[in-house]
Steps between C-alpha positions, in 0.01 A plus 500: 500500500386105443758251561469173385549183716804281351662241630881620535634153415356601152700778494748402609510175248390764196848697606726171494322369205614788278813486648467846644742542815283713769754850422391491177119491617555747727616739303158476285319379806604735820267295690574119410647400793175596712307337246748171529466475901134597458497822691329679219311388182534669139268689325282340239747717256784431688428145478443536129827657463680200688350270265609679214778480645630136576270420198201350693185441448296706759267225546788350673518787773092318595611147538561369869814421487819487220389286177700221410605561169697271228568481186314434180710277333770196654773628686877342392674759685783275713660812651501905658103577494354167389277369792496755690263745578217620275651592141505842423243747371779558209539120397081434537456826280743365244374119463144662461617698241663263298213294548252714369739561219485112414130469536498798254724359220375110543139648362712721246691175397194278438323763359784513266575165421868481660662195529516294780805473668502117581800495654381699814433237737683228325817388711594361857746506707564139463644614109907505467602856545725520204212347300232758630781818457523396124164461477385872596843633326269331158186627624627876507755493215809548790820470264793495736765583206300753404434656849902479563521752221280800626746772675408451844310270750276789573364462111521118500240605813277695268492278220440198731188687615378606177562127389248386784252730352504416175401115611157679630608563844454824670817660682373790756822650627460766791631626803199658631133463571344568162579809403557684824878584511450582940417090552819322438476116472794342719705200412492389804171406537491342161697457156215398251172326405344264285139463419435219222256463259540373141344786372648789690792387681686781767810581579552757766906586597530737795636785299680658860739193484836561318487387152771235587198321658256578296688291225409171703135600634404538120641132509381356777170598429468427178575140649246516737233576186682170352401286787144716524572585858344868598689693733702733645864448552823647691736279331857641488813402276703337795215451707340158484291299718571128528233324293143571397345695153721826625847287482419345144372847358826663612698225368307496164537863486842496547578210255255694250698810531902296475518148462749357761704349249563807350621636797683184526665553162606889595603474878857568518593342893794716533341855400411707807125413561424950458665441124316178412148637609583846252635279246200252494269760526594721228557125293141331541292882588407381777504686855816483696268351769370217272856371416610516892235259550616306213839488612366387873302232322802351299644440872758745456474733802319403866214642631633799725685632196199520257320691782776726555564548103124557494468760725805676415411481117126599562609842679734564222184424213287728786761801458525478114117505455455794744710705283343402205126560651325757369139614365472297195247576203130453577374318225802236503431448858137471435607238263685283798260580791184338277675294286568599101234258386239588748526886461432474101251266532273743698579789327410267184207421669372809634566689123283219328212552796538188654657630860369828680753797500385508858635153557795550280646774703438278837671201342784701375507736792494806271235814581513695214380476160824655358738258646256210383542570114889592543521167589248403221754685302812344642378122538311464177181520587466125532 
């Protein structure tokens, strides 16, 4: 039997990278922990199974010692993962996907004749926030009257997105690597992505993350396509860090989302701060999590009680959207995970000849030519 000669530091690093604790390799793996101290080496198919794996290249397994990996795009994340470590075979797989998907639709954009989005790009972060939070409320058609009269925040959430979307930008909204349902994204290690361009603009929201929070990573980035800064972000509601394009997206966002003196306006001092969060939310449709940081932000409460608020009011939002989880219908999430206006426009494009059904179903993650015209069917063919 033909071992092959691997450094175990690779190994090892593969194993962390993925985020695989050593039980769980073990179990597929009886032999990992030889291969670890470098008692023992794998098989060429064992080795090709480990890379499968923890979702590394096997070239890897060859190189001297553990590669130094980073990420394609800037890196705004201030907290949890950002900084440290390599970033995960998840969050690589997903900004090269997206990216791909941009480089497809720019060439299906100019090949089209789409308009230019010229405000991509446009702003600074030396602009007045309440100026800039007006501005992209115009540039997406954000009526906050009107928005106050949907039923919930959760469908003030939806039509914010589809909003976005209809000013040319592309929403891709998933919890998972592609389509593979076994690779979970985590929060943790990020909350969204941007990736500018005036003719194919991105927006990715880590789909994982509790739609409380989603709310104000669709905001945040769409800031950071505003100022034409690429990159991935962790920002959180409550969560801000002291100056620098992170701070000024989050407080754009949250400005965008409530102006302060509306807040101002509604705050009622003497209402239990529970009550006045439920009642502003349900109000404005915004998140419960949204108008606590409102409320901080007015100088009503301190620091340890928005944190404590936060966390108690995030585990509550947790709880109600585990028992509201469940499988959800294909095509609508198909819809979400590529973004509405990206999935018609290659189904367009691959009925009128243009795009390869062989490219089609890698760009829409699909493998059969059934489920491709379904969705023909149920997006309108372009």
């Amino acid at each position: 039997m033909t071992r092959v000669a691997v450094n175990p530091e690779i190994l090892q690093w593969a194993g962390q990278r993925a985020g695989l604790p050593l039980d769980a390799l073990r179990r597929k793996f009886p032999k990992v922990s030889d291969w670890f101290q470098g008692e023992l080496a794998p098989t060429l198919k064992q080795l090709e199974s480990f890379a499968r794996a923890t979702h590394t290249p096997v070239g890897f397994f060859f190189l001297p010692e553990p590669p130094e990996i980073s990420l394609p795009i800037p890196d705004f994340r201030t907290t949890g993962a950002g900084g440290l470590g390599s970033p995960s075979p998840d969050l690589l797989e997903t900004i090269y996907l997206c990216q791909q998907r941009q480089d497809w639709y720019r060439d299906y954009a100019l090949l089209y004749g789409e308009e230019l989005l010229t405000w991509i790009g446009s702003g600074s972060i030396d602009a007045d926030i309440v100026e800039v939070a007006t501005e992209l409320r115009n540039i997406i058609g954000l009526d906050l009257a009107e928005r106050q009269r949907l039923p919930t925040w959760t469908d003030a959430l939806r039509a914010f997105i589809e909003l976005v979307e209809k000013s040319g930008v592309l929403v891709m909204i998933s919890g998972i690597v592609g389509s593979n349902t076994h690779r979970k994204l985590s929060p943790e290690e990020f909350r969204g992505f941007a990736l500018v361009d005036p003719h194919a603009p991105v927006i990715f929201i880590n789909g994982a993350d509790s739609k409380s929070a989603q709310m104000f990573t669709q905001a945040h980035e769409l800031v950071h396509l505003w100022l034409g800064e690429t990159g991935v972000s962790d920002s959180q509601v409550v969560r801000w860090p002291e100056k620098g394009v992170e701070y000024w997206c989050n407080a754009v966002a949250a400005e965008l989302l409530i102006p302060l003196e509306s807040v101002r306006r509604e705050y009622r001092p003497e209402e239990p701060l529970d009550d006045a969060m439920k009642r502003l939310a349900r109000q404005f449709k915004i998140s419960t999590l949204v108008v606590l940081r409102r409320i901080f932000d007015l100088g009503a409460i301190d620091r340890d009680t928005l944190w404590r608020t936060y966390a108690d009011e995030l585990e509550r939002l947790r709880q109600l959207g585990r028992r509201g989880s469940g499988g959800g219908d294909f095509y609508r999430t198909l819809g979400a995970r590529g973004s509405k206006r990206f999935v018609r426009a290659v189904i367009g494009s691959t009925l009128e000849g243009q795009t390869l059904f062989r490219d089609a179903f890698q760009l829409l993650g699909i493998k059969k030519s059934e489920t491709f015209y379904r969705a023909a069917s149920e997006f309108g063919g372009g």
